[in-house]
Structures are given as structure tokens and as C-alpha cells.
C-alpha positions in Angstrom: 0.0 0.0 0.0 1.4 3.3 -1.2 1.9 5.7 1.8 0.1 9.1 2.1 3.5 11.1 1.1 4.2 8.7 -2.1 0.8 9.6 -3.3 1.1 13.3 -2.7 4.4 13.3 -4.8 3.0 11.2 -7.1 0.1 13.6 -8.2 2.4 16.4 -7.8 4.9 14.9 -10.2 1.5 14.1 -12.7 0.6 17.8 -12.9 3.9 19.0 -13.0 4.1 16.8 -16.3 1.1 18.0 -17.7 1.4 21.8 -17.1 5.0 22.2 -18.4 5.2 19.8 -21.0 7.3 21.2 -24.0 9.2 23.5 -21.4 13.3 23.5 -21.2 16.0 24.5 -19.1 15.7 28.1 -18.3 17.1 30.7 -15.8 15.9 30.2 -12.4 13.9 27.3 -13.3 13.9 23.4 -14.1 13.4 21.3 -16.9 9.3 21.1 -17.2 10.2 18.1 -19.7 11.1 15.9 -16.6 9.2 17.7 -14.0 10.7 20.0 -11.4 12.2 16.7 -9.2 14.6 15.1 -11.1 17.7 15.1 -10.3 18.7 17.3 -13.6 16.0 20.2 -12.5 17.4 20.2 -8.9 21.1 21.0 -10.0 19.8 23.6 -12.2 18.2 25.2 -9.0 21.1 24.8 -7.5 23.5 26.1 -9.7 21.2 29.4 -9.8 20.9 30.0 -6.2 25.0 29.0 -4.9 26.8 31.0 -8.5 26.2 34.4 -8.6 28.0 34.9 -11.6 25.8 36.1 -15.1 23.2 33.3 -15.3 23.7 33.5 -18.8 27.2 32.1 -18.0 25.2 29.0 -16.4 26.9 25.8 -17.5 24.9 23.5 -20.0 27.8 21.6 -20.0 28.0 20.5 -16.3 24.1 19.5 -16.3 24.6 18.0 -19.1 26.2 15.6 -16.8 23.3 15.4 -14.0 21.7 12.0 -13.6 19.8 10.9 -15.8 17.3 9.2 -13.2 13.4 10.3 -13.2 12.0 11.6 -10.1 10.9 8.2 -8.7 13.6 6.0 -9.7 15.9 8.8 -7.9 13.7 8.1 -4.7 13.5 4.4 -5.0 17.3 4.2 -5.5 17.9 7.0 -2.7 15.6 5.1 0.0 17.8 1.7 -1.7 21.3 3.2 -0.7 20.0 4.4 2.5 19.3 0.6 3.6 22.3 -1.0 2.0 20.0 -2.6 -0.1 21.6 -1.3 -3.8 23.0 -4.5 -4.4 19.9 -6.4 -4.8 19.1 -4.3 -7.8 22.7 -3.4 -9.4 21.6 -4.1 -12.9 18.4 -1.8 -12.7 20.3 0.8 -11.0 23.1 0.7 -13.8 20.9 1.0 -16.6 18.7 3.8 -15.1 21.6 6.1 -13.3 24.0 5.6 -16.5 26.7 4.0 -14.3 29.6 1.7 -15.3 29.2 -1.8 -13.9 30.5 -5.3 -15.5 28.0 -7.9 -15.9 27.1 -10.8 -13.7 28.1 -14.0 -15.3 26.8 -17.2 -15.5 28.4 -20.7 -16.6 27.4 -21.3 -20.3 25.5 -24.2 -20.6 26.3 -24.3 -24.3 27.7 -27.3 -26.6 29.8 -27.3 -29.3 31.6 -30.3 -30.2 32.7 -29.7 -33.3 34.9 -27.3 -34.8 33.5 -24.3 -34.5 34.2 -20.0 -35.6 33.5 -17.3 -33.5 33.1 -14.5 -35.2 31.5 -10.9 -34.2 31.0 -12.4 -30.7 31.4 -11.0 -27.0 30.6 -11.4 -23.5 30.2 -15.0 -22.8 31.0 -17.6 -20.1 32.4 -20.7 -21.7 32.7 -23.9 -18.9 34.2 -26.9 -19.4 34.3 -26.1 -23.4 36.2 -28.4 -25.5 37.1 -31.0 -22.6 38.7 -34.0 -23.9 38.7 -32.6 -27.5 40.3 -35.0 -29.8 42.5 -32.9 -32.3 40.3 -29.9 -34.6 40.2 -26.3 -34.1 38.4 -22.9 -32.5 39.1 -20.1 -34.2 37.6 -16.9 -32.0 37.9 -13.9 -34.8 37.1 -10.2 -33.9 35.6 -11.4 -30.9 34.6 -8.7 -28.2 36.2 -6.3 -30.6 35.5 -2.7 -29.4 32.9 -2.8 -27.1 32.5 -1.2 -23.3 33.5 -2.6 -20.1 32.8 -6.5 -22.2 34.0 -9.6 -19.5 35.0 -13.0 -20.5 35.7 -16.2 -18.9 37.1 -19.5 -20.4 37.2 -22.1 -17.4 38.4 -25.8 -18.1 38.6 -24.7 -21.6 40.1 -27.5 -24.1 41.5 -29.6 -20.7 42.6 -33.0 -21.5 42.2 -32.3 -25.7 44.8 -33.9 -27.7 46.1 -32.4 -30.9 43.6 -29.6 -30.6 44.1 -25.8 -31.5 42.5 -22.5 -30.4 43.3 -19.6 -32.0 42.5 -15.8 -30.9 42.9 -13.6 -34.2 42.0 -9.8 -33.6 40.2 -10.5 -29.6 39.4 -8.0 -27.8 41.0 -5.5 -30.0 39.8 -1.4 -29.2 38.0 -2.7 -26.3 37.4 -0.3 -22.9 37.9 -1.2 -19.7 37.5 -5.5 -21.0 38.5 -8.4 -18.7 39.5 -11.7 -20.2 39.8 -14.2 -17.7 41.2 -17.9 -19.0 41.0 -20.7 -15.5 42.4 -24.3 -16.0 43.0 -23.3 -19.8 44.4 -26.2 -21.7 45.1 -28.1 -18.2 46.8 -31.7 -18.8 46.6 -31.0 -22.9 48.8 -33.3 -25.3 50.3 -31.5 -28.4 47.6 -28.6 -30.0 48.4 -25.0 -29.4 47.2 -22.0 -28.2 47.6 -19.0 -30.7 46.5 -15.4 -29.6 47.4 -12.9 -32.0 46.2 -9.0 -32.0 45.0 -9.6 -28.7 43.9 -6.0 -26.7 45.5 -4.5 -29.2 44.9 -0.1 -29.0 43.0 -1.5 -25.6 41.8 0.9 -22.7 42.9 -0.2 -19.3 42.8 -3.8 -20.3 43.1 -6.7 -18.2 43.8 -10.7 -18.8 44.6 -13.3 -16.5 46.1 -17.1 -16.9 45.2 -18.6 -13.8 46.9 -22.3 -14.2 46.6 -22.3 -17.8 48.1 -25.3 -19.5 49.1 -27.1 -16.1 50.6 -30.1 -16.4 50.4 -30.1 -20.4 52.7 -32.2 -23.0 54.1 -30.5 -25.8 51.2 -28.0 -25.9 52.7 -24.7 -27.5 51.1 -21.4 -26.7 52.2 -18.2 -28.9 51.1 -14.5 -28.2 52.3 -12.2 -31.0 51.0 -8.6 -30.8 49.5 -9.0 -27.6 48.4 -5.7 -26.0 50.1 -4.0 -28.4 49.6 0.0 -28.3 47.1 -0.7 -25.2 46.7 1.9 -22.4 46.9 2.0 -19.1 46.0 -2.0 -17.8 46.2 -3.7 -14.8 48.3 -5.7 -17.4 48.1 -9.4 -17.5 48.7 -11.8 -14.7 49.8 -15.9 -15.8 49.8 -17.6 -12.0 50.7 -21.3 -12.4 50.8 -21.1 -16.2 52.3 -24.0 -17.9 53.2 -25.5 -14.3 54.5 -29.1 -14.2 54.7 -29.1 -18.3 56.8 -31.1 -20.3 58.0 -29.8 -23.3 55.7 -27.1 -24.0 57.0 -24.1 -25.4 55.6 -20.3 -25.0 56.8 -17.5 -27.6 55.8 -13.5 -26.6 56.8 -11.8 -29.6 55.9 -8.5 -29.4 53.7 -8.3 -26.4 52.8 -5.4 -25.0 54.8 -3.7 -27.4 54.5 0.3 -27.5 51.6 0.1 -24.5 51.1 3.1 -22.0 51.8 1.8 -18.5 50.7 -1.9 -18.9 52.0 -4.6 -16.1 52.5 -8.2 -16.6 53.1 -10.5 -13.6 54.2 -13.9 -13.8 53.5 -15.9 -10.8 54.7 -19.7 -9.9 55.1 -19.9 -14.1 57.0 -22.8 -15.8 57.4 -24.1 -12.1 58.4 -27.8 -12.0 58.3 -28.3 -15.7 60.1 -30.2 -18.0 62.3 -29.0 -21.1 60.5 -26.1 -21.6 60.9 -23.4 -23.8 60.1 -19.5 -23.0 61.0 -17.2 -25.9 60.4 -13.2 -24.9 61.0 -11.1 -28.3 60.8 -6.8 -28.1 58.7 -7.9 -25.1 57.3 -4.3 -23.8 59.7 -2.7 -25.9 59.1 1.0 -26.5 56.3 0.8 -23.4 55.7 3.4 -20.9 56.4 3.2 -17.4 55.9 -0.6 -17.9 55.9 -3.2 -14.7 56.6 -7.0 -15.4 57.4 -9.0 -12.1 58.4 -12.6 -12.3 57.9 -14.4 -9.2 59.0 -18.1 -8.9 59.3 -18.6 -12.3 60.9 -21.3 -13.4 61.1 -22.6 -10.4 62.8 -26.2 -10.0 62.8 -26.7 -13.9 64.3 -29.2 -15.6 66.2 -28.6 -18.7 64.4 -25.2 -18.9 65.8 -22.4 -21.8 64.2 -18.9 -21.7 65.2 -16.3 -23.9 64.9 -12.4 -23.1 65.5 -10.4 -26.5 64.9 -6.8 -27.1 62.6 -7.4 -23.9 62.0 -3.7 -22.0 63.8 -2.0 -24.9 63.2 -0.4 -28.4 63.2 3.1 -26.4 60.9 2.7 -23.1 60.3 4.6 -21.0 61.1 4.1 -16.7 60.6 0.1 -17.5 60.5 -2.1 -14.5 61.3 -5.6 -13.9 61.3 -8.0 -11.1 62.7 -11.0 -11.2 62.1 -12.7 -7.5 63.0 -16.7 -6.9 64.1 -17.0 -10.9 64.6 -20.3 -11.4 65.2 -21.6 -7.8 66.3 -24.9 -7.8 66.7 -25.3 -11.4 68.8 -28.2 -13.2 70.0 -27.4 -16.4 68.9 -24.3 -17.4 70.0 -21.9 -19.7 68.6 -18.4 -19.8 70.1 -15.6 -21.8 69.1 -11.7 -21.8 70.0 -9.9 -25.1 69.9 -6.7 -25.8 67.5 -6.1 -22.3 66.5 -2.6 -21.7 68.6 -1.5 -24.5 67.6 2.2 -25.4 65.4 2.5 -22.6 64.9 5.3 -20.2 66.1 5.1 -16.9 64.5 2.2 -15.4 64.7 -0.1 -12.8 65.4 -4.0 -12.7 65.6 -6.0 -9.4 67.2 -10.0 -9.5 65.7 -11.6 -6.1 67.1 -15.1 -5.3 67.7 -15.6 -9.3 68.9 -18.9 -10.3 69.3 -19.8 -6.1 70.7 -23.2 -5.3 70.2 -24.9 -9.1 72.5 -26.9 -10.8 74.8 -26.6 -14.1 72.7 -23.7 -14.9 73.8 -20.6 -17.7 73.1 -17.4 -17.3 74.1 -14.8 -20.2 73.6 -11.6 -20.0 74.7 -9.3 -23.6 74.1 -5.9 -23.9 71.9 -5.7 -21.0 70.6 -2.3 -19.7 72.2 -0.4 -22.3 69.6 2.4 -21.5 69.7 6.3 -22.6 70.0 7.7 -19.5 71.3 5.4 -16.5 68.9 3.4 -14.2 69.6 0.7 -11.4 69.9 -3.1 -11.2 69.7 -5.0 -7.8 70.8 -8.3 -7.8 70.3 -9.8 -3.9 70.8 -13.3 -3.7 71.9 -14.4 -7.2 73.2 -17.6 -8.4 73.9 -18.2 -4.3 74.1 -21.9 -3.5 74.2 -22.9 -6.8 76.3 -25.9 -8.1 78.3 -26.0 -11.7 76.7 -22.5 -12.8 78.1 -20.6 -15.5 77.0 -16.5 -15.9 78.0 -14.3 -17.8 77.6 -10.3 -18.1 79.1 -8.5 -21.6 78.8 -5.1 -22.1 77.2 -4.6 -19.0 76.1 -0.8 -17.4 77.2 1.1 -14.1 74.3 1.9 -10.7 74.3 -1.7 -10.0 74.3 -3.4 -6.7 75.4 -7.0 -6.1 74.3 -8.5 -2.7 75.3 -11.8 -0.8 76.1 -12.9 -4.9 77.8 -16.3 -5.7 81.7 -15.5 -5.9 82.2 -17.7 -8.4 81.6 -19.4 -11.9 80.9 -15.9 -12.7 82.2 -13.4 -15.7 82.0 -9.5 -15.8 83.3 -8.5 -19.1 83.2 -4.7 -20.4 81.4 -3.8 -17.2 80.5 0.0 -16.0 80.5 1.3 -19.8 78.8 4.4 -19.8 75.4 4.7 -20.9 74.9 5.5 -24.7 72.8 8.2 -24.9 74.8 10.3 -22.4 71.6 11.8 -21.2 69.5 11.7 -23.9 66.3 12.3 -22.7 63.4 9.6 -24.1 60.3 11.2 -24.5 58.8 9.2 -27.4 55.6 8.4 -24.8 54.9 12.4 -24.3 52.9 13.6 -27.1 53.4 16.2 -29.3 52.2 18.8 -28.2 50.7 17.6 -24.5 53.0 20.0 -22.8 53.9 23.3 -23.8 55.9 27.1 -23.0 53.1 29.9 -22.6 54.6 31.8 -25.4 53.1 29.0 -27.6 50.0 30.9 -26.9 50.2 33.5 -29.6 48.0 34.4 -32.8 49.2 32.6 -35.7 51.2 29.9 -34.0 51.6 26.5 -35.3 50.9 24.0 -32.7 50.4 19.7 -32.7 47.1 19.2 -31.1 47.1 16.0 -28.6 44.8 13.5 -28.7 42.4 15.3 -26.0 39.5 12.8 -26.5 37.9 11.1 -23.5 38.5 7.7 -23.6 36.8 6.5 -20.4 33.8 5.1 -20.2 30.1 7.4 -20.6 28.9 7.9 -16.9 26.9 10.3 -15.3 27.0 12.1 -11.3 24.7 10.7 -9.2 23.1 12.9 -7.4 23.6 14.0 -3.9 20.8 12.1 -2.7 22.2 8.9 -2.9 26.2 9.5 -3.4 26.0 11.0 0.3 24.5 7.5 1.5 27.8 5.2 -0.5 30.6 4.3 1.3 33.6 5.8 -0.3 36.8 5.2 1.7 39.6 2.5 1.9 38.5 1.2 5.1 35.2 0.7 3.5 36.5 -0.8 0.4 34.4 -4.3 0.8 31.1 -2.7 1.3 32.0 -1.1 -2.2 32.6 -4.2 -3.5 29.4 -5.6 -2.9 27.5 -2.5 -4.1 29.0 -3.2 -7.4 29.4 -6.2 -7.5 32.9 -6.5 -7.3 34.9 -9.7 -6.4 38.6 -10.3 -4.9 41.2 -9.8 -7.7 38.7 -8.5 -10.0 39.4 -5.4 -12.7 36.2 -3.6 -10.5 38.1 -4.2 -7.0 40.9 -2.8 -8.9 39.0 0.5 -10.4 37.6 1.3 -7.1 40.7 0.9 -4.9 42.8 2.6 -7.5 40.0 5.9 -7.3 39.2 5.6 -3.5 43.3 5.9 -3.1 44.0 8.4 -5.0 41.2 10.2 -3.9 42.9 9.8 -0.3 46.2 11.2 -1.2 47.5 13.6 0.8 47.5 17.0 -1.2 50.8 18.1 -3.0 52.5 20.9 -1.8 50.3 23.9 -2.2 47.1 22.0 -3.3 43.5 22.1 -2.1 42.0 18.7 -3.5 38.2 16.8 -3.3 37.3 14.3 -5.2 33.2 14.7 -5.7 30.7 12.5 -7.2 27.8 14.5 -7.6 27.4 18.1 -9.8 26.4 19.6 -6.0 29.6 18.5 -4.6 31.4 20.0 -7.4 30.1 23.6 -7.3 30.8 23.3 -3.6 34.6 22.4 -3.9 35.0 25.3 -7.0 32.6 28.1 -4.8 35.0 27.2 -1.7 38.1 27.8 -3.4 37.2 30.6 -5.8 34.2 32.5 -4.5 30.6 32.6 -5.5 30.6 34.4 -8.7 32.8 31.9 -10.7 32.8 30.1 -14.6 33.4 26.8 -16.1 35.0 26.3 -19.1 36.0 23.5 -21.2 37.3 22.8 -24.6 34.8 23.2 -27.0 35.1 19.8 -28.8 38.0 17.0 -30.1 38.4 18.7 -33.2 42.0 19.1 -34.2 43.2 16.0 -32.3 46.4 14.7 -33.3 47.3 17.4 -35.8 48.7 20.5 -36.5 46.0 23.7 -35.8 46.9 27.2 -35.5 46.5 29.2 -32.5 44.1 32.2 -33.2 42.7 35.1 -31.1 44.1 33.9 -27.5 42.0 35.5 -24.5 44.1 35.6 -20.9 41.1 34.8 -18.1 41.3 37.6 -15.5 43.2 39.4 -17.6 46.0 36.7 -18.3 47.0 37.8 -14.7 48.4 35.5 -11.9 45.9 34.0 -10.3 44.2 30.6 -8.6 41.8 27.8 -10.8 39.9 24.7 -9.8 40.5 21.7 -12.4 38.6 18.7 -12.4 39.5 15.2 -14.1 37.9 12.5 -14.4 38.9 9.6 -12.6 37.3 5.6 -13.5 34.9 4.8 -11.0 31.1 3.2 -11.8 29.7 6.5 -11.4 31.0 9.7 -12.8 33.8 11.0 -10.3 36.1 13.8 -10.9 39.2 14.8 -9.1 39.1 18.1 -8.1 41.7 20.7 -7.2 43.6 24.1 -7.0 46.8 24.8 -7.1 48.6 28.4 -6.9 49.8 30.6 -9.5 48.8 29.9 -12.7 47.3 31.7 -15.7 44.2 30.4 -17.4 43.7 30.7 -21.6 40.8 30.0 -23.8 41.7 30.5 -27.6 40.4 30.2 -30.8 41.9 26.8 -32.5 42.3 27.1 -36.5 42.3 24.3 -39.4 45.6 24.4 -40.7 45.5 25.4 -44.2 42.4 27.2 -44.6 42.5 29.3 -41.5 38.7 28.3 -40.2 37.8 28.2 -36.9 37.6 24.1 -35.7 37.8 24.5 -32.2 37.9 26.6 -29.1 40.1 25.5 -26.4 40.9 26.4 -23.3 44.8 26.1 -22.0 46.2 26.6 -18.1 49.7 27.2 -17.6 51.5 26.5 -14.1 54.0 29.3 -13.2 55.4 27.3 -10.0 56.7 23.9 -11.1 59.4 23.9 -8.5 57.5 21.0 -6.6 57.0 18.6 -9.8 59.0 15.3 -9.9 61.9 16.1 -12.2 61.0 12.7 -13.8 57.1 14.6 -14.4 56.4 14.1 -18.9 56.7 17.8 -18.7 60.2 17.9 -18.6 61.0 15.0 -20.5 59.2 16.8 -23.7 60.5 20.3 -23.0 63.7 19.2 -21.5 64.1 21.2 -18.2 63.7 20.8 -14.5 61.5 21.6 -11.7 61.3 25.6 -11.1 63.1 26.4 -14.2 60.2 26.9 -16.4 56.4 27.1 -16.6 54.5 24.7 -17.8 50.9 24.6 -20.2 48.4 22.2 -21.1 45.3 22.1 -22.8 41.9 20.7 -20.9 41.2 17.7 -22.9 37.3 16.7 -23.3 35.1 16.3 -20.4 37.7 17.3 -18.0 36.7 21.3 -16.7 38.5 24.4 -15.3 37.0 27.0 -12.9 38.1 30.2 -13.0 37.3 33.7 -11.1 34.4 35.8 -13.3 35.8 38.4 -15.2 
């Protein structure tokens, strides 16, 4: 039975539909369209009564951004949150609010025994597929191939087949924010392969994990070429117990990872206890940026084991790191060889933990290694220590290295502490043209590369206040996040959220007021705090002129181009729409007119902030690397790329 207050708003919401239909947003008033208690109406009222500023200044682009909830879902989610009951109706409250949630899986009950193409395909659950497959193929072809947020799962895929192949051609290619998890993949498998090829490639924070995949398998060969190749911004990939116990099965990364914006790989108990294998690593996560691979246990109490590092880290990366922790431990037999590692990189940091400890008649060989642009640091703690008839091998070898409780001998140091080849050179191939600039850039009829300034997270909207103020959003309260959304241990959504809810707890930098707000409400709060009352918000007009050359044209300094205080708000990945907000001193705000190159017409209007006080930035910050200074020496300018804002002082 509908209580008296429900069926007061109810009729109220009825007539407000029926005497403002065909009304819009207008000064001082709401949205007659959705009726005058949506959430979209109240943040117009809002805005009016907290920013004194010109209302004809009033941001369409902010409440563009209001929820997109009606009036009664709003209340029925809002009385939800309030009773920790939102996780009972995730999907509905997804849809409705415009959130970003995976989707609840279920085991497949599907059948395919023969050979069988998937093409076009995404989001599915395959169980116990291909079991005991008797030789054939599964070719999986532009599967999952650009879509949002897509999840999925291969459990006891192809276990026990003999002969049999699967092949990944072009999976999960331009996808945002995709999971691909493969459990028990190819477990105790004879012969066959396992072929992924363009996998993730161009990928936004994508993530894949091997979780005992090929255990126990005879001469099963897995190969990923152009894996994640160009991808941005992963949790990486993670292989735990991948081809454990094997015997003779050999994995090839060629190219993996190759030219990705800070992607991790980890390799967890990998190779352990298996027999004549063969590990072949080519221009793995060369060229990448700020890359972390860690290796732990890998290798561990092989027999007859030969992994090859080549052009792995290299090919002009920048600040790779690699961790090598219990490396072949116990190991008979083995011969590893790194050639040509971290050659060209930048900087970078490589630590050898217990590498090759207590094995037997193993060969370690090491050519050309860390032959980096500017120098970075190896740690080797523990290496080769206890082990018996061990031949290794370092030639042409690089200074800032540290060898700890290391085994005295069998070893050879040839060429060691050459200088580093670049003599400085600074690496900047990972910061765009263009991302980073000198405020006399900002003059009429300057030719300028645009960055790519397109928003490449998922679509969200705020929630509003109503029911953002009743979520949990702190790291002590991360597993009541978790099961509002859904979110499992090890999952890429435990990750998103504890990655925000972090950051978002970071003490502020030097100077810096910070808040990170969910709703529109919170966000005029934070800016009217800061700034004052009578304030505007800008933004770049659009993404045109995005990775090209444009001409700067009629350049307008806010406040007079004087030295003054902003809010900037970016967005961070969360389910809902969540922006990190905050002010820093001294800096001078732009908006200017963006010209097509050739013709001279106007594609774009952009707005620019330039940071006079860089004296507290890392001096490894991008900004440096592309302009090629140091901290307090120069200013530094950037555009504000789309859907990120800035809040300046009224003029």
C-alpha cells in the first residue's frame, strides 16, 4: 500500500508533467520536460541559487552531466542506498543512473563439439568447453572487438584435448575497460596450441589473467604475437601457475605489450616444476611506458628449462621495471640468456631476487643488457647463491648496480661500467606532441600539434547528492564497495575502485587544495570554496584538431591573463562519474580560438592553463622530459582535454 507522502508526490509529479510539458531549461527554473524533481532540474536550481556569476554564464555543459534518473527511480534508489539494499538491484540501478558496472556472469550451458568460428562475438562464459577434445580447431575472430566494459571467462577450456588448437585472431582489439579471464585453460593438454594474435591490441585499461593455464600439459605450444600491443593504461596481464609441471611445451611472446602506455605483466609460480621447456620473450614491452613486469618463482625447480629475453623492455621505453624474485630456484640445467635487455630505454629499474638460487649446471648470459639512454639501477640480492656448476655471464654490461650476498664464483664480468649510450639523452617518445607546452606557444598565428584530447573512459553520469552522500567511499570501507557493485577479490572492479578511492585519499601536493566529488552539488561546492561565488566553467569546445597540427588564433588571458588561482577537475574511472578536483597556486588560465591548418577556419575553441610554479614537480614529471628542463626552471601549459573542466574567477 502506497503511503500518504508517495501519493502526494506522485500527483504532484502528474501535474507537473502535464502543465510544463514542451518547457526546457531556463534561468531560475527546471526542466518542465522531466518535471521540477529530477535530479537534472534540482542542480539547475542549484546552480542558480549557490553562483552568482551572469546566469547567462550558467553551464549546460555541467548538467549535461546530471543524472539521468526520473523523479521516482531517484527516490526508490535513494531510499535503496540508505538501507544497504543497492546490491539487490545493481543491474536496474546501472541501466537507469548511466553507471559503469560489468555484468554478472553465469556458466554457459552451451555445446559445441565440433569445430567451431567465432566471429562478431562478446561477453560470454564458456565452462568446461572443448574437454577432452580430440584434435580440430576454435578459431575466436574479432571477438569482443571494441565494445565497453565486455567480461570473459574461459574455465576448463580445451582440458585434457589432444592435438587440438585454439586460435585468438583480432580478440578483444579497441575494447574499454574489458576483462578476459582464462581458469584451467588447456590443463593436462597433449600436443595442440594456443595461438593469440592481436590480442587487446589499442585496448583501454585492459586486463587478462592465466590462472593455471596449461598445467601439467605435453608439448602444448602457446604463442602470443601482438599482444596488447599499443594498449593503455592496464592492470596488465597476470599468468599464476601457467604451464606448471609441463613437459615440453614451449611459449613464444613476440611482441607483447609492445609500444603500451603503462601496462603490467606478472608472472607468478610460471613454468614451475616443468620439464624441457621453452620460454622465448622477443621486443617484449619494448618501446612501453612506465611498464611493470614482475616474475615471481618462475621457473622454479625446472628441468632442462631455456628462456630467452631479446629486445625485452627495450626499443626506447620509458622508466621500465622488472622484477625478477626466486628466478629459477632450484633449477637443473637451465640456460637463460638476456640480449639486448632494456637497451635504449629510459632510466628504469630492474631487481634480480634469489635468481637462479641453489640450481645446478645452470647458464646465465647476459649481452648488452641495460644499455639504457639515461642510467637506471639493477639489484641483484641473492643471485646464483648456492648454486652448483653455474656458468653467468655479463658483456657489455652498465654502471648503478648493486650486487648482494652474490655467488663468488663461476661468474664473468666482461666490459662492465661502460657508460650509458645516450649520455643523457632524454626519451620522450611516450609524451605527445604537443601535450605539454611554454606559454609563449599561446600566440595568434602559432603552429601548434594538437594531442589526442578525446575522453577515452567510459560514458557515466553524477549521481546525485541524494544517494552518493548515503555510499561508502573510503579505503576502510572498500568491501562494502565491492558488494555494491558487484565486485569480487582480484577483480578489474576491486581494482578500479581501490585505484579511485586511493588516490582520492592522497594527501595533497604541496600547495594544493583537492576533493574528489561525485555529484554536480559537490562539485560547485569544492570550486565556490576555493574561488568564490561568482565563478565560470570552461572546457574545450570539442576533439576537433586531435592529433594534428591547428593554429592558434585570437588567444583570450582569463582575469586578464593575470596570476591567479583555478579549480581543475579530471575525471577519474569509478562506476559512477567522479572527478578529481583541485587548485593549485599561480597559474594563468587561456581560452583560444583553434584554426584548421591550411584554410585558417575556426575548428575549435580551447581552453589552456599554464602553471607558473613547477618547483615542486618530480623532475622525472612528462613535462620535462618533452620540453627538457627541470623543476622551477620553467612554466609549464596544457590544454583541458574533453570532459575534463576548469573553474576560474568571473571576469
Amino acid at each position: 500500500m502506497l503511503k500518504p507522502l508517495l501519493l502526494v508526490q506522485s500527483f504532484l509529479f502528474c501535474l507537473f508533467s502535464v502543465v510544463f510539458v514542451g518547457g526546457r531549461l531556463i534561468d531560475g527554473g527546471f526542466s518542465a520536460e522531466e518535471n521540477p524533481f529530477t535530479p537534472k532540474a534540482s542542480l539547475v536550481r542549484y546552480w542558480n541559487k549557490e553562483i552568482t556569476a551572469d546566469k547567462s554564464l550558467r553551464s549546460e555543459f555541467l548538467i549535461s552531466k546530471a543524472s539521468p534518473l526520473n523523479a521516482v527511480d531517484s527516490a526508490i534508489f535513494a531510499k535503496l542506498a540508505a538501507q544497504n539494499s543497492l546490491p539487490t538491484r545493481l543491474p536496474d540501478f546501472c541501466s537507469a543512473a548511466n553507471l559503469f558496472c560489468f555484468p554478472d556472469l553465469t556458466p554457459s550451458l552451451e555445446k559445441h563439439n565440433d569445430d567451431v568460428k567465432f566471429s562478431v562475438y562478446d561477453q560470454k562464459n564458456f565452462t568446461s568447453y572443448g574437454n577432452a577434445r580430440a584434435a580440430g580447431a576454435d578459431s575466436f575472430k574479432t571477438y569482443s572487438k571494441g565494445l565497453n566494459g565486455a567480461i570473459d571467462t574461459f574455465r576448463r577450456y580445451s582440458r585434457n584435448a589432444a592435438g587440438h588448437d585454439d586460435k585468438f585472431t583480432v580478440y578483444g582489439e579497441r575494447g574499454n575497460v574489458d576483462e578476459k579471464d582464462f581458469n584451467s585453460y588447456g590443463t593436462s593438454g597433449t600436443g595442440g596450441a594456443g595461438d593469440f594474435t592481436n590480442y587487446q591490441n589499442e585496448a583501454n585499461i585492459p586486463v587478462s589473467r592465466f590462472t593455471a593455464y596449461s598445467d601439467g600439459g605435453t608439448g602444448r605450444s602457446q604463442t602470443f604475437k601482438t599482444y596488447t600491443r599499443d594498449a593503455n593504461a592496464g592492470n596488465g596481464q597476470s599468468f599464476t601457475s601457467y604451464s606448471k609441471k609441463g613437459n615440453a611445451s614451449p611459449n613464444e611472446f613476440a611482441s607483447y605489450g609492445d609500444s603500451s602506455n603503462v601496462i603490467g605483466s606478472g608472472f607468478t609460480n610460471y613454468g614451475e616444476e616443468g620439464n624441457g621447456a621453452t620460454d622465448t620473450f622477443t621486443s617484449y614491452a619494448s618501446g612501453g611506458n612506465v611498464p611493470l613486469n614482475e616474475f615471481k618463482n618462475y621457473g622454479e625447480s625446472v628441468n632442462a628449462a631455456n628462456d630467452s629475453f631479446t629486445n625485452y623492455g627495450g626499443g626506447g621505453g620509458n622508466l621500465p621495471q622488472n622484477n625478477f624474485k626466486s628466478y629459477g630456484v632450484n633449477g637443473n640445467d637451465a640456460v637463460d640468456t638476456f640480449a639486448n635487455y632494456r637497451d635504449k630505454a629510459n632510466v628504469g629499474d630492474d631487481s634480480f631476487t634469489s635468481y637462479a638460487k641453489a640450481s645446478n649446471s645452470g647458464t646465465v648470459k647476459f649481452i648488452n643488457y641495460g644499455q639504457s639512454y639515461n642510467p637506471g639501477s639493477e639489484t641483484f640480492t641473492g643471485y646464483g647463491k648456492g648454486s652448483e656448476a653455474h656458468k653467468i655471464s655479463f658483456k657489455t654490461y652498465t654502471p648503478n648496480s648493486t650486487f648482494k650476498d652474490y655467488a663468488k664464483n663461476g661468474v664473468a664480468f666482461a666490459k662492465y661500467n661502460v657508460s650509458s649510450i645516450g649520455g643523457g639523452k632524454t626519451v620522450n617518445k611516450w609524451i605527445e606532441p604537443g601535450k605539454f607546452f611554454r606559454e609563449s606557444t599561446l600566440k595568434e598565428g602559432t603552429v601548434i600539434p594538437m594531442p589526442d584530447i578525446k575522453d577515452k573512459m567510459p560514458k557515466r553520469s553524477f549521481l546525485p547528492r541524494s544517494i552518493v552522500s548515503k555510499l561508502p567511499f573510503s579505503t576502510s570501507k572498500l568491501a562494502e564497495v565491492k558488494t555494491i557493485f558487484h565486485a569480487g577479490d582480484n577483480s578489474s572492479m576491486e581494482k578500479i575502485i581501490s585505484d579511485a578511492v586511493t588516490e582520492c585519499e592522497r594527501p595533497p601536493s604541496a600547495g594544493e587544495t583537492k576533493r574528489c566529488v561525485g555529484s554536480a552539488e559537490d562539485m560547485i561546492d569544492f570550486a565556490t570554496s576555493v574561488l568564490g561565488r561568482s565563478v565560470v566553467l570552461r572546457t574545450t569546445e570539442s576533439v576537433a584538431g586531435s592529433k594534428q597540427k591547428v593554429v592558434i588564433g585570437k588567444v583570450n588571458g582569463i582575469n586578464g591573463g593575470k596570476l591567479t588561482k583555478a579549480v581543475s577537475c579530471h575525471q577519474s574511472l569509478y562506476p559512477y562519474l567522479l572527478y578529481y578536483c583541485h587548485s593549485v597556486p599561480k597559474v594563468r588560465v587561456y581560452e583560444a580560438d583553434l584554426l584548421e591548418l591550411t584554410g585558417k577556419t575556426k575548428i575549435n575553441h580551447g581552453i589552456a592553463i599554464c602553471h607558473i610554479d613547477t618547483s615542486s614537480w618530480s623532475p622525472t614529471h612528462g613535462a620535462f622530459l618533452a620540453l627538457g628542463s627541470k623543476p622551477g626552471q620553467i612554466e609549464v601549459c596544457h590544454w583541458i582535454f574533453e570532459n575534463d573542466m576548469n573553474w576560474a574567477i568571473a571576469d
